[in-house]
DRENDO-1510 file (C-alpha; in Angstrom, 1 decimal, always signed):
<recs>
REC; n; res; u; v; w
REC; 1; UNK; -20.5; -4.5; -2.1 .
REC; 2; UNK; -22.5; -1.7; -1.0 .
REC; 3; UNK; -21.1; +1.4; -1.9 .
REC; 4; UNK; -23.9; +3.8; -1.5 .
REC; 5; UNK; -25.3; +4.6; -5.2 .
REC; 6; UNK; -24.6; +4.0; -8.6 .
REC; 7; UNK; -21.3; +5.5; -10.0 .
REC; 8; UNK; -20.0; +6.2; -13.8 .
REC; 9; UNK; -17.0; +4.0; -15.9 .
REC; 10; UNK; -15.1; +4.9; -18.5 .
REC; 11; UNK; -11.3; +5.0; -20.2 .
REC; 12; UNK; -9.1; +7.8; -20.0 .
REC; 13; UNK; -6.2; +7.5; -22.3 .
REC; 14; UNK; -1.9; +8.6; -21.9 .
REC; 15; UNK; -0.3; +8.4; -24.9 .
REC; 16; UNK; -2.1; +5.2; -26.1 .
REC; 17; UNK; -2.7; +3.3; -23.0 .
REC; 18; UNK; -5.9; +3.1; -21.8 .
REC; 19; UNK; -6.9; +3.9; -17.9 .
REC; 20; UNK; -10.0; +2.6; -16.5 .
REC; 21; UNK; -12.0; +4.6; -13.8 .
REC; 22; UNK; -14.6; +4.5; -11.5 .
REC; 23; UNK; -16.0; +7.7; -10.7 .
REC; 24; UNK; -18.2; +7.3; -7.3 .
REC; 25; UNK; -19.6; +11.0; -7.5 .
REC; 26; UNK; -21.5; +13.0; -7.0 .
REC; 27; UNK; -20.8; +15.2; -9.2 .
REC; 28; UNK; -20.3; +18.3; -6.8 .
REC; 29; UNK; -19.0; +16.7; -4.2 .
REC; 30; UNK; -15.1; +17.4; -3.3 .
REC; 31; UNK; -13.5; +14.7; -5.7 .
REC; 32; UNK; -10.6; +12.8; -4.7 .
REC; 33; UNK; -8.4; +10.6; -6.4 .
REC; 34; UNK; -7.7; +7.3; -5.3 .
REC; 35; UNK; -4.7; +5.8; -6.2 .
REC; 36; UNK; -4.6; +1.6; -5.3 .
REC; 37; UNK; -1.2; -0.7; -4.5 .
REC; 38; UNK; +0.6; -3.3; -6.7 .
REC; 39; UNK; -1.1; -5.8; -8.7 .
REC; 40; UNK; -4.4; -3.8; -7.4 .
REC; 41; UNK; -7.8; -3.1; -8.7 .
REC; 42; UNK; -10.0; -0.6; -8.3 .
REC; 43; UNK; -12.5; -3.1; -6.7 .
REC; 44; UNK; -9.9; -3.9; -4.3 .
REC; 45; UNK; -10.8; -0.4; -2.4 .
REC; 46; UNK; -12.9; -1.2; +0.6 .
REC; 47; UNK; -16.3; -0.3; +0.7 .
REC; 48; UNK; -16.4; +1.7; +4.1 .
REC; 49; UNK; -13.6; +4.0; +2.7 .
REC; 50; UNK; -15.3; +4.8; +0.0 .
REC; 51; UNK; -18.5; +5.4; +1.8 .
REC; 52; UNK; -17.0; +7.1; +4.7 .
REC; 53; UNK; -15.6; +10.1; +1.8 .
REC; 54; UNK; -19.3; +9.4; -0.2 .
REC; 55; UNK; -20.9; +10.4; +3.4 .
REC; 56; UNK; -18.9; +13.6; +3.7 .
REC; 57; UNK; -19.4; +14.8; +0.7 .
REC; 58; UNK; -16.0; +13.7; -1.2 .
REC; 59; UNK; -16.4; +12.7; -4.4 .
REC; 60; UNK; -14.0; +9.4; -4.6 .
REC; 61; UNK; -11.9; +8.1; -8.3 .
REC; 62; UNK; -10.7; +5.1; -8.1 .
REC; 63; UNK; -8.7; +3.6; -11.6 .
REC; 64; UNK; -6.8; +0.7; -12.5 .
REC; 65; UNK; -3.7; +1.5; -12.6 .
REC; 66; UNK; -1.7; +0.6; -16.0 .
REC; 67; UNK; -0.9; -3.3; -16.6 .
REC; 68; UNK; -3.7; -3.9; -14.0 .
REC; 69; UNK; -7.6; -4.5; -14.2 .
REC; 70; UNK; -9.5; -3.4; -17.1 .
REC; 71; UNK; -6.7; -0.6; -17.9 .
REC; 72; UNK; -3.8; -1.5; -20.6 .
REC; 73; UNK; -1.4; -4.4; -20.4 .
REC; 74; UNK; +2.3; -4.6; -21.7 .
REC; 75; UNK; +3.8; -7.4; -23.0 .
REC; 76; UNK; +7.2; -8.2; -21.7 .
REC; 77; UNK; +7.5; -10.5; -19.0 .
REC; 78; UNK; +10.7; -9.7; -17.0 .
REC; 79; UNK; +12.7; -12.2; -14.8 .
REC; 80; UNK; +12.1; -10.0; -11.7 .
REC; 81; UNK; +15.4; -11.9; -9.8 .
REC; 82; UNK; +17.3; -11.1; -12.7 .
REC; 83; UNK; +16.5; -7.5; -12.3 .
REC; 84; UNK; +16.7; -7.0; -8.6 .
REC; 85; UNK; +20.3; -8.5; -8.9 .
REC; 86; UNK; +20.5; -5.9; -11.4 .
REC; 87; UNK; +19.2; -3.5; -9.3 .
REC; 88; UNK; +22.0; -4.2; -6.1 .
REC; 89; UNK; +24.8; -4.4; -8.9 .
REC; 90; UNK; +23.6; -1.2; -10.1 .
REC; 91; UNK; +23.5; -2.4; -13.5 .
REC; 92; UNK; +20.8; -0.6; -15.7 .
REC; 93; UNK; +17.1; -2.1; -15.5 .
REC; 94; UNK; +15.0; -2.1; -18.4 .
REC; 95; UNK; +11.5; -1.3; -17.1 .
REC; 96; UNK; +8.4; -0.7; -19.6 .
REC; 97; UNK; +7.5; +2.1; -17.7 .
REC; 98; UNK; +8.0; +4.0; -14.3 .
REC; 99; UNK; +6.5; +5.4; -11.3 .
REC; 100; UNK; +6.3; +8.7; -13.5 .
REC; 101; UNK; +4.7; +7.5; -16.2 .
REC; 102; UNK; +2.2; +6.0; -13.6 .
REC; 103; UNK; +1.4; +9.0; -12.3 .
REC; 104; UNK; +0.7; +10.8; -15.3 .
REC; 105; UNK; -1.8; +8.6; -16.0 .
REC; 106; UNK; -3.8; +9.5; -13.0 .
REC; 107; UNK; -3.1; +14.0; -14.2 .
REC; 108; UNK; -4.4; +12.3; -17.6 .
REC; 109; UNK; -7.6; +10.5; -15.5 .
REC; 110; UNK; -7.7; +13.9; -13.9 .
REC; 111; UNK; -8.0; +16.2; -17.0 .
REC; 112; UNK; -10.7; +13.5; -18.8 .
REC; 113; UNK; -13.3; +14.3; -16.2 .
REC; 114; UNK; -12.1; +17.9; -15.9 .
REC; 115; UNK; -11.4; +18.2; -12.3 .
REC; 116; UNK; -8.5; +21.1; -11.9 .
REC; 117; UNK; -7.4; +20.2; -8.6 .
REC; 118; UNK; -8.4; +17.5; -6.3 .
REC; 119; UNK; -7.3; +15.5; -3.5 .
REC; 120; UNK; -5.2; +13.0; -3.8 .
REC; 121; UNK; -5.1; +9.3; -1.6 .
REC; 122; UNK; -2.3; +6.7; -2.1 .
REC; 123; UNK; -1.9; +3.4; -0.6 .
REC; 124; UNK; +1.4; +1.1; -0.8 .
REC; 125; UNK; +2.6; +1.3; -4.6 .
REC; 126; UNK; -0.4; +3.4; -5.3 .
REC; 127; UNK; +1.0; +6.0; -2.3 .
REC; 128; UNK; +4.5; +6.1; -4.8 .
REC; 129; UNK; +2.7; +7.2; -8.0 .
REC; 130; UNK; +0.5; +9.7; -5.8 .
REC; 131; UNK; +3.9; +11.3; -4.4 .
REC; 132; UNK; +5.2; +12.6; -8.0 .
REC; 133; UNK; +1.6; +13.9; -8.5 .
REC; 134; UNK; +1.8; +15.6; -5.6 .
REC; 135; UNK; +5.3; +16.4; -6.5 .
REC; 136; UNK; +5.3; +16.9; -9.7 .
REC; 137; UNK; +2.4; +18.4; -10.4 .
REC; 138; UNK; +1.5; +20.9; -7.4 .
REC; 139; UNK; -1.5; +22.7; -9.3 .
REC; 140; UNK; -3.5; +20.2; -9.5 .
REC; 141; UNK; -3.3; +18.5; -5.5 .
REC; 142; UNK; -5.6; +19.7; -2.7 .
REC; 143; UNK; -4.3; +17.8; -0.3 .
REC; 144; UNK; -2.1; +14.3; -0.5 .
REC; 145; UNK; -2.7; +11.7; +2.1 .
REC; 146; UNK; -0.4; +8.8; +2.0 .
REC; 147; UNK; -1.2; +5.5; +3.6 .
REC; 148; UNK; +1.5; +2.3; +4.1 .
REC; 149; UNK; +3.8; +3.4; +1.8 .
REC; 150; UNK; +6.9; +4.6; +1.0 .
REC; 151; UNK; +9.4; +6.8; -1.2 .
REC; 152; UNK; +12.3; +4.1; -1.2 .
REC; 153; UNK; +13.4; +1.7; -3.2 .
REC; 154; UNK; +12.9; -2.0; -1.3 .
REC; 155; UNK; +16.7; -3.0; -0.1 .
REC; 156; UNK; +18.2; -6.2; +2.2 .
REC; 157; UNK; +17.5; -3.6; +5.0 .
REC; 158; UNK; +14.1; -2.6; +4.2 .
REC; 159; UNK; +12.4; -4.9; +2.6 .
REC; 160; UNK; +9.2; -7.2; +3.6 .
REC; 161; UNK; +9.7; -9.8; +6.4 .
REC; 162; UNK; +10.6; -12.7; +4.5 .
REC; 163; UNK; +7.2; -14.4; +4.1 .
REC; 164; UNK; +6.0; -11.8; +2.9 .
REC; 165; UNK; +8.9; -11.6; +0.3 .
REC; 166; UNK; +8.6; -15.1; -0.8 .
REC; 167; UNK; +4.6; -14.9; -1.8 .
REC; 168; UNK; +5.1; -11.5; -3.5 .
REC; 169; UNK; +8.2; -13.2; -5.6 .
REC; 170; UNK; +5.8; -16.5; -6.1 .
REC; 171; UNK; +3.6; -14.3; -7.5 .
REC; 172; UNK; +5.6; -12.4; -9.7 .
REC; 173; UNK; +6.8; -15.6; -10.9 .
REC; 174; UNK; +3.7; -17.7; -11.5 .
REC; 175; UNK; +1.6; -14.9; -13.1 .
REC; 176; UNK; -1.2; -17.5; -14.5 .
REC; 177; UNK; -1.1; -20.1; -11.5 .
REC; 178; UNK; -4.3; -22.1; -11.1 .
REC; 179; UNK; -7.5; -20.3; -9.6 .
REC; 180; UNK; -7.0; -22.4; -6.5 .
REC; 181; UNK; -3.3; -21.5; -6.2 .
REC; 182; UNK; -4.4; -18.2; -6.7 .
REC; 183; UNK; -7.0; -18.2; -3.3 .
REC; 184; UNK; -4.9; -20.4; -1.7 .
REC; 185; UNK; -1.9; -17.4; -2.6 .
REC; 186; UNK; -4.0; -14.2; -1.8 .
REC; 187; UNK; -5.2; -15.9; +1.3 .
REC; 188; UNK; -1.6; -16.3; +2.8 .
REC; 189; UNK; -0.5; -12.6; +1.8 .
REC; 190; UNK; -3.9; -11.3; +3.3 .
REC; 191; UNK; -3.4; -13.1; +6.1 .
REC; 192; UNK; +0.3; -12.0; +6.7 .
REC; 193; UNK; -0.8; -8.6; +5.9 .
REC; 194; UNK; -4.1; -8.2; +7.5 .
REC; 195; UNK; -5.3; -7.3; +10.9 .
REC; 196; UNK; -3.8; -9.7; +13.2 .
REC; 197; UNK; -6.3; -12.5; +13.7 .
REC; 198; UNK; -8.8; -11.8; +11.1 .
REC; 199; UNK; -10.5; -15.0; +9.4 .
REC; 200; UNK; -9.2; -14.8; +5.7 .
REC; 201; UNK; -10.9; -17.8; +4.5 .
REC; 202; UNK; -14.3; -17.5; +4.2 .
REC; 203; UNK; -16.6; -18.7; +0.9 .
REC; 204; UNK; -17.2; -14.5; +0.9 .
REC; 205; UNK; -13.4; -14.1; +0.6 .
REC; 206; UNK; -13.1; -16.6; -1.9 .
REC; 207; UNK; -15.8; -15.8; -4.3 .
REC; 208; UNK; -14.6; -12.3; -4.3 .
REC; 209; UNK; -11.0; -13.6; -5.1 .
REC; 210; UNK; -12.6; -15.6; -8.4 .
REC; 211; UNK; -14.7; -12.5; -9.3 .
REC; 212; UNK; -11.4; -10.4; -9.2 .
REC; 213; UNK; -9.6; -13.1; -10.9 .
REC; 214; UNK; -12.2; -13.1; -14.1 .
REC; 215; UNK; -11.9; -9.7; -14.2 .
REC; 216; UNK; -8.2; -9.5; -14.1 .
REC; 217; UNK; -7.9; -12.5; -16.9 .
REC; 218; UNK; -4.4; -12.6; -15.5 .
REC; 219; UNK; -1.5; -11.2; -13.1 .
REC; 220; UNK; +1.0; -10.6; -15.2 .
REC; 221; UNK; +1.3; -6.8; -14.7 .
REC; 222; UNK; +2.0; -7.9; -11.3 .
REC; 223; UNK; +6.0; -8.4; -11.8 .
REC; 224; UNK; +6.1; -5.4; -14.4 .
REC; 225; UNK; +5.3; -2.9; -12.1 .
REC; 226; UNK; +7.4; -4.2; -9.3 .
REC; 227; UNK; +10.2; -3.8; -12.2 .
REC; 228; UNK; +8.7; +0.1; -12.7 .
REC; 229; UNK; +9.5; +0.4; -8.9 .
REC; 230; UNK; +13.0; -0.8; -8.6 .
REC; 231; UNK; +13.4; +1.5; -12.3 .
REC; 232; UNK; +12.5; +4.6; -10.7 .
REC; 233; UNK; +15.0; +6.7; -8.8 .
REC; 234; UNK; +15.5; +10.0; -6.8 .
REC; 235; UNK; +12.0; +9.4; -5.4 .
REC; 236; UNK; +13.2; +10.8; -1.7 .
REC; 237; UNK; +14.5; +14.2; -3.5 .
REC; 238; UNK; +11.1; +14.5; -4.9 .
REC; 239; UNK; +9.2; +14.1; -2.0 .
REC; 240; UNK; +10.7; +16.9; -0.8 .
REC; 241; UNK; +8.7; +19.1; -3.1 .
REC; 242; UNK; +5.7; +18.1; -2.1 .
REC; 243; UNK; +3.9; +21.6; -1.3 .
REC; 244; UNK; +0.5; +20.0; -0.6 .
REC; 245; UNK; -1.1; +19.3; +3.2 .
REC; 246; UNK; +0.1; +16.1; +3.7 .
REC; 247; UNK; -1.4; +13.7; +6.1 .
REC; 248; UNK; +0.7; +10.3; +6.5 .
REC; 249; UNK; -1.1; +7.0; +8.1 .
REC; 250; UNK; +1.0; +3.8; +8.7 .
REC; 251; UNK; +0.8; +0.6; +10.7 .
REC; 252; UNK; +3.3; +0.4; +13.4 .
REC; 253; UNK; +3.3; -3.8; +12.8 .
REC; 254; UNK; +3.2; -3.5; +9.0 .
REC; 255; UNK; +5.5; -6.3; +7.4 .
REC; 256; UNK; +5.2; -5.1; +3.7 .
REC; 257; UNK; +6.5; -1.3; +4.6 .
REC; 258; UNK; +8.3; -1.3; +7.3 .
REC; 259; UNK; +6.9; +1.4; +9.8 .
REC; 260; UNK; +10.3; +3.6; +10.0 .
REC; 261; UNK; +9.9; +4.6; +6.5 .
REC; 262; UNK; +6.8; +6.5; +7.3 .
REC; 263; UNK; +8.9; +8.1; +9.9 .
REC; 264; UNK; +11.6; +9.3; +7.4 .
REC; 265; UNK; +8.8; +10.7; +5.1 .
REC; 266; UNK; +7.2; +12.6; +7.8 .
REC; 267; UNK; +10.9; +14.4; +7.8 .
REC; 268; UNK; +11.3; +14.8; +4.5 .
REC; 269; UNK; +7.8; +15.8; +3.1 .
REC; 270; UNK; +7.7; +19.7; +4.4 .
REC; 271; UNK; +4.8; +20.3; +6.8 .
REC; 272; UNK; +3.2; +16.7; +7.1 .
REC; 273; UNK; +1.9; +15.1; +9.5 .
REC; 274; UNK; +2.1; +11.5; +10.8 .
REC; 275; UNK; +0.1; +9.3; +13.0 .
REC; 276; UNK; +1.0; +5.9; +13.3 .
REC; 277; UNK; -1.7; +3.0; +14.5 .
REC; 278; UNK; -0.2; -0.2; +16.9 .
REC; 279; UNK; -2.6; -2.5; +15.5 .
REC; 280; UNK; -2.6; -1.5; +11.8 .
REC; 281; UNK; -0.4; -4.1; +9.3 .
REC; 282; UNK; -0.9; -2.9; +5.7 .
REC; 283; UNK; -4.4; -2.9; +5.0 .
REC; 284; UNK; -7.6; -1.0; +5.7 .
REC; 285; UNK; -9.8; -3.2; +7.8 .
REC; 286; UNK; -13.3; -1.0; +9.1 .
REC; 287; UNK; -11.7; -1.1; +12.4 .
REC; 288; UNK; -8.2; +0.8; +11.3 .
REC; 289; UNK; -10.3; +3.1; +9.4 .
REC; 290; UNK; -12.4; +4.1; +12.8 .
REC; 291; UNK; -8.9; +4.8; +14.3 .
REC; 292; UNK; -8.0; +7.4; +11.4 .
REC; 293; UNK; -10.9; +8.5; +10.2 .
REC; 294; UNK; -11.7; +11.9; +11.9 .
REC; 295; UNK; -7.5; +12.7; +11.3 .
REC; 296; UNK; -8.6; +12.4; +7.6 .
REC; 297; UNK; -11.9; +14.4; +7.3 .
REC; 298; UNK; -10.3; +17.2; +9.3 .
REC; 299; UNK; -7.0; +16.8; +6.6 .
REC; 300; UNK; -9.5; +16.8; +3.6 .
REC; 301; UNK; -12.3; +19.2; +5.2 .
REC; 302; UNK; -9.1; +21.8; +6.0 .
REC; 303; UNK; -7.7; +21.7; +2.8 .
REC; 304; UNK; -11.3; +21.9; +0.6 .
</recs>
C-alpha cells in the first residue's frame, strides 16, 4: 500500500477505552479526520484517498473505531435478531454503547494530538458518528463531508437489498468463522457492494483479507456496533444542527444505503450540498474518486 510517506500510531483514550490512530501528516498540513464504516479498519481506507488529501496538503487521521481493529473490544455478544425484533416492537435495546459515545471518541482522538478544529470525512457507519461531531460538537468541524451514509435507523423500507442483508447478518452471526469463510464472505459483500464488474478475487484481494484478519484477531465488534446503531435515536433532529459546510457524495445504485436517504439529508442538513454518482455502489474505487474529487478539494480548500 503506497501511501506516500511514513506516518505516526498511537492510542488515544475515552473514559478507559483505547482508540487507535494513524496520523498520515504532515504535521502542518490541514488535518482531517477520517471516520471508517462498520466492522472497518483504519487500513480499510483506500490508498488514493488518502494520497489524493496527502497531495493537497490535507493532513489525513484515520482510527479504529471502538470494538474494531487495534482500538478496545467489549465483551457481550448480542443476538442481533433478537434485538432488531426488539427494535420494530419498540421494546428497549440494551446496546454497550452508541453512536454518541462513538463520536466522542473521535473529539477525544482530536484533543490527544491537539488539533482544535479540523475537517471531518465519514463513510457509511463511520458518516453516522461523524454527523454528531459535526452536530454536536460545532467548534471543533471545518467542514463535514459525508459519503454513502445515512442519519436513519435501517427499517423493512430502507434497508439493504436482501443479499446484502443476509451476508451482513451471516456476519454478525459467525463472528469467528474460518479464514476461508471469511474471504470467501468479504468477497461476496465486496462484490455486491463494489463497482459493478470489478474482479474481487484476486490472490492481492485475498492476502490483504488474511492480513486484515490477523490484525483484527476477530469480528466480533462487528454485531455490537450494528446493536449501537439500531440503540441510537433522534439522529435526523440532530442533523439538523449541523452548522458546518457540508458536502454529501452517494452512489445512485448503492444497495447498502439506499440513494434516497442522501436525498433527505441534503434537505435536512442546512446549507449542504449533494452530488450523486450513476455508477457509484458503496465503496470508493479510484475511478468514483476521479468523479468527486475536485467537488471535494474545492469543499475542503473553501472551508480551510
Amino acid at each position: 500500500m503506497d501511501t506516500k510517506g511514513l506516518y505516526s500510531e498511537g492510542y488515544a483514550e475515552n473514559n478507559g477505552v483505547k482508540i487507535f490512530y494513524r496520523d498520515y501528516g504532515p504535521m502542518d498540513g490541514d488535518p482531517i479526520l477520517m471516520v471508517h464504516g462498520l466492522g472497518a479498519q483504519l487500513v480499510h481506507w483506500p490508498p488514493h484517498l488518502i494520497n489524493f488529501l496527502k497531495e493537497h496538503n490535507f493532513r489525513p487521521i484515520t482510527y479504529d473505531n471502538r470494538d474494531v481493529g487495534l482500538s478496545s473490544r467489549f465483551l457481550n455478544t448480542p443476538s442481533f435478531v433478537l434485538d432488531y425484533l426488539k427494535y420494530f416492537l419498540r421494546l428497549p435495546i440494551n446496546s454497550e454503547y452508541t453512536i454518541d459515545d462513538m463520536a466522542n471518541d473521535g473529539i477525544k482522538l482530536l484533543e490527544a494530538l491537539n488539533i482544535k478544529r479540523a475537517h471531518v470525512l465519514g463513510t457509511s457507519m463511520g458518516g453516522m458518528i461523524a454527523q454528531i461531531i459535526s452536530a454536536q460538537y460545532p467548534q471543533k468541524v471545518k467542514s463535514f463531508t459525508l459519503i454513502a451514509s445515512t442519519a436513519s435507523t435501517p427499517s423493512p423500507i430502507n434497508a439493504p437489498t436482501k443479499p446484502v442483508r443476509d451476508l451482513m447478518l451471516e456476519r454478525s452471526k459467525n463472528p469467528n468463522a474460518s479464514i476461508e469463510d471469511v474471504i470467501e464472505r468479504e468477497i461476496k459483500i465486496v462484490s455486491l457492494i463494489g463497482m459493478e464488474g470489478r474482479i474481487v478475487d484476486t490472490p492481492e484481494f485475498r492476502e490483504e483479507t488474511i492480513q486484515n484478519l490477523n490484525r483484527a484477531q476477530d469480528g466480533s465488534g462487528y454485531a455490537r456496533q450494528l446493536l449501537s446503531i439500531l440503540a441510537s435515536k433522534g439522529r435526523l433532529k440532530k442533523i439538523q444542527k449541523i452548522k458546518a459546510p457540508t458536502l454529501i457524495i452517494h452512489g445512485k445504485q448503492d444497495p447498502m444505503i439506499q440513494v434516497k436517504n442522501a436525498y433527505k439529508m441534503h434537505q435536512l442538513i442546512p446549507h449542504s450540498k449533494l452530488k450523486v454518482i450513476e455508477e457509484m455502489r458503496h465503496l470508493i474505487e479510484p475511478e468514483i474518486l476521479l468523479q468527486f474529487e475536485e467537488d471535494l478539494l474545492e469543499h475542503l480548500e473553501h472551508a480551510s
